[in-house]
N, C-alpha and C positions, 0 to 999 in steps of 0.2 A: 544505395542501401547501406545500410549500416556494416561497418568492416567487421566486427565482431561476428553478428548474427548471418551474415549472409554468407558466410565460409562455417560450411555443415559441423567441420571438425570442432571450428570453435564456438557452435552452438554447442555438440557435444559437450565441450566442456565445460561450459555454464550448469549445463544439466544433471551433468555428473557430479559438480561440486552442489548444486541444490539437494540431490538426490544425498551424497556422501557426505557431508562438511557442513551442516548448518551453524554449529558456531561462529564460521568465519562473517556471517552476515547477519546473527541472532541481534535481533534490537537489544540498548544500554539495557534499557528497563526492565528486562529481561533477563539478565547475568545474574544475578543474585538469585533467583530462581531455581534459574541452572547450573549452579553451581560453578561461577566464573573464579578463576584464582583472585586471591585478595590480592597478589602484587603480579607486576607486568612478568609475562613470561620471556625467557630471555628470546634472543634470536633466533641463538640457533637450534632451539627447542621446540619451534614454533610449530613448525608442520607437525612431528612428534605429536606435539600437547593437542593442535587442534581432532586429530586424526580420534586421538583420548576421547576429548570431550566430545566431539559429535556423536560419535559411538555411545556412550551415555544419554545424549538426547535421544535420540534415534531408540535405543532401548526403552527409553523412559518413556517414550510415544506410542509403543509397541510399533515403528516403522522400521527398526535392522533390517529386514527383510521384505520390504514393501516399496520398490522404489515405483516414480514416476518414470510408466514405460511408453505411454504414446506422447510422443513430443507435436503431434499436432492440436493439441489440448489449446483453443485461444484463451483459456487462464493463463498457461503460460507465459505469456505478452505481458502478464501483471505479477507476476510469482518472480518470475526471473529480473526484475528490476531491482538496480540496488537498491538498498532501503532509504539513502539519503532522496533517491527520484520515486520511492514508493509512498514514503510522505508526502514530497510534493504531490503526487497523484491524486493521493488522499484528500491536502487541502484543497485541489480542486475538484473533486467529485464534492466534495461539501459544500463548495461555491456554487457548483451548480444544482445542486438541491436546495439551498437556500436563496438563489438569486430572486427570488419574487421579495424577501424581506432586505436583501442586501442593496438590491434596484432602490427603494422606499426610504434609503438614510441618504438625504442629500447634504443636513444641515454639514458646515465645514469643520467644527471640533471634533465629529461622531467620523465625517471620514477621516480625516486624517488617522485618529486613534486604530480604525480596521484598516488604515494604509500602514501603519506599523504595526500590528499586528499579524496580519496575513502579508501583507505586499501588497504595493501597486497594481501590479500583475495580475494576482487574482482576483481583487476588486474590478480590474480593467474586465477580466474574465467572466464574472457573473454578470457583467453590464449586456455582455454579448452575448451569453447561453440562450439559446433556444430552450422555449417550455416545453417538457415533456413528460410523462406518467410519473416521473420521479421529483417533479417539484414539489415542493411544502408548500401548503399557502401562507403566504404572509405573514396572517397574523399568528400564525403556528410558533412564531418567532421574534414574537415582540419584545420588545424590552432594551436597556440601555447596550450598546454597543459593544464594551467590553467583553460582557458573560458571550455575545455573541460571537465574539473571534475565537474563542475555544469552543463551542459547540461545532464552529465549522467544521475544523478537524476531525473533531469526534465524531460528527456524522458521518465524514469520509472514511475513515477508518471503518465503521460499521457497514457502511457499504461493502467496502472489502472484503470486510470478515465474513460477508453475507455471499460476495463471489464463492470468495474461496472455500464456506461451509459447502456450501452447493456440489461444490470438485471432487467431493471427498477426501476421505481422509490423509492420503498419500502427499495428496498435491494440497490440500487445504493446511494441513497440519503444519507441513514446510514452510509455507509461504506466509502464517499467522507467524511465526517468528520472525520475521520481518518487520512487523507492525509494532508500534509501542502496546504496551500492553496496558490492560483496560482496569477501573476500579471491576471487584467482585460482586456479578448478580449486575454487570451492565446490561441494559433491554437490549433484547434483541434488532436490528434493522428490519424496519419493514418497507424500506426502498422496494419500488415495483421496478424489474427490469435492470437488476444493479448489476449484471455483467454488461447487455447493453450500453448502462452510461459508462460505466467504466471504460468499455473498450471506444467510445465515443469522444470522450476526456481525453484518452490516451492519442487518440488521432489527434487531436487538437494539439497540444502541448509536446509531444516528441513523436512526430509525423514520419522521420526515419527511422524510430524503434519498432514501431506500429507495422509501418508497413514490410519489417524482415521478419515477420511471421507469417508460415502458410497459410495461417487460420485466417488469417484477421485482413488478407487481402480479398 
């Protein structure tokens, strides 16, 4: 089991700092939004300033006084991931909604370009996803390679955003600042079943994370 999550205390304190401190984990794209200092804050400032600025988020959400109190919530398995591993999440919930058009580019210039693009990895990963209520068809996805390596994402993100609208506010709100954030008046996700894959994805891809939640075993 995972050293972090499987010692209660230091789930606590994951949760605590979700619930108290979301600056420390607010995606880049997001800072200027929220009003990030234009220069680096010094050291030993830092706990201070964070303490500041979550507190201001938190207000500006209306959640100062709403925290996330059931920690058996299997959102949490995906709220609580750093956000460098909540991207990667993301592009693979997008691989595996796309995999019926990503299966379909065999020529060799078109992979390679989605092997840089996405990674090896996740291409290897759509090759293997199982079909399920969440896949696109095909042709829903046609078109040259490149525009397709940034849709993946973007649909995996949407999935996300679609778990976590679902959570509610508390727990949704927290955990969208994690994610990069989106052009304005993006469509909605109409992934069928997007905590399903998600939590599905998550098995796959960090099977230790996965499995130090109550929920998700």
């Amino acid at each position: 089991m995972s050293p972090v999550l499987s010692n209660p205390a230091l789930f606590g304190a994951r949760l605590l700092e979700f619930n108290l401190l979301p600056s420390l984990t607010l995606h880049p794209s997001r800072h200027a939004a929220f009003g990030a200092p234009s220069r680096p804050v010094p050291a030993a400032c830092a706990a201070a300033w964070h303490r500041h600025w979550s507190g201001a988020i938190l207000r500006r959400l209306n959640l100062r006084d709403r925290p996330v109190a059931d920690a058996a919530r299997p959102e949490l398995a995906l709220a609580l991931l750093p956000p460098d591993r909540l991207a990667r999440l993301a592009r693979h919930v997008g691989a595996a909604r796309c995999a019926p058009r990503l299966r379909r580019i065999v020529a060799g210039g078109e992979v390679r370009e989605l092997a840089a693009a996405l990674g090896a990895e996740v291409l290897d990963f759509a090759r293997r996803a199982e079909a399920g209520p969440w896949s696109r068809p095909a042709d829903q996805d046609d078109g040259p390679a490149a525009p397709l390596a940034g849709r993946v994402d973007r649909i995996g993100r949407a999935a996300l955003r679609a778990v976590f609208r679902a959570a509610g506010p508390e727990l949704g709100l927290r955990a969208e600042l994690r994610l990069a954030a989106e052009p304005d008046g993006d469509a909605p996700d109409d992934c069928p079943a997007p905590l399903e894959l998600a939590l599905a994805v998550l098995e796959r891809i960090e099977p230790t994370w996965h499995s130090s939640f109550p929920a998700t075993r």
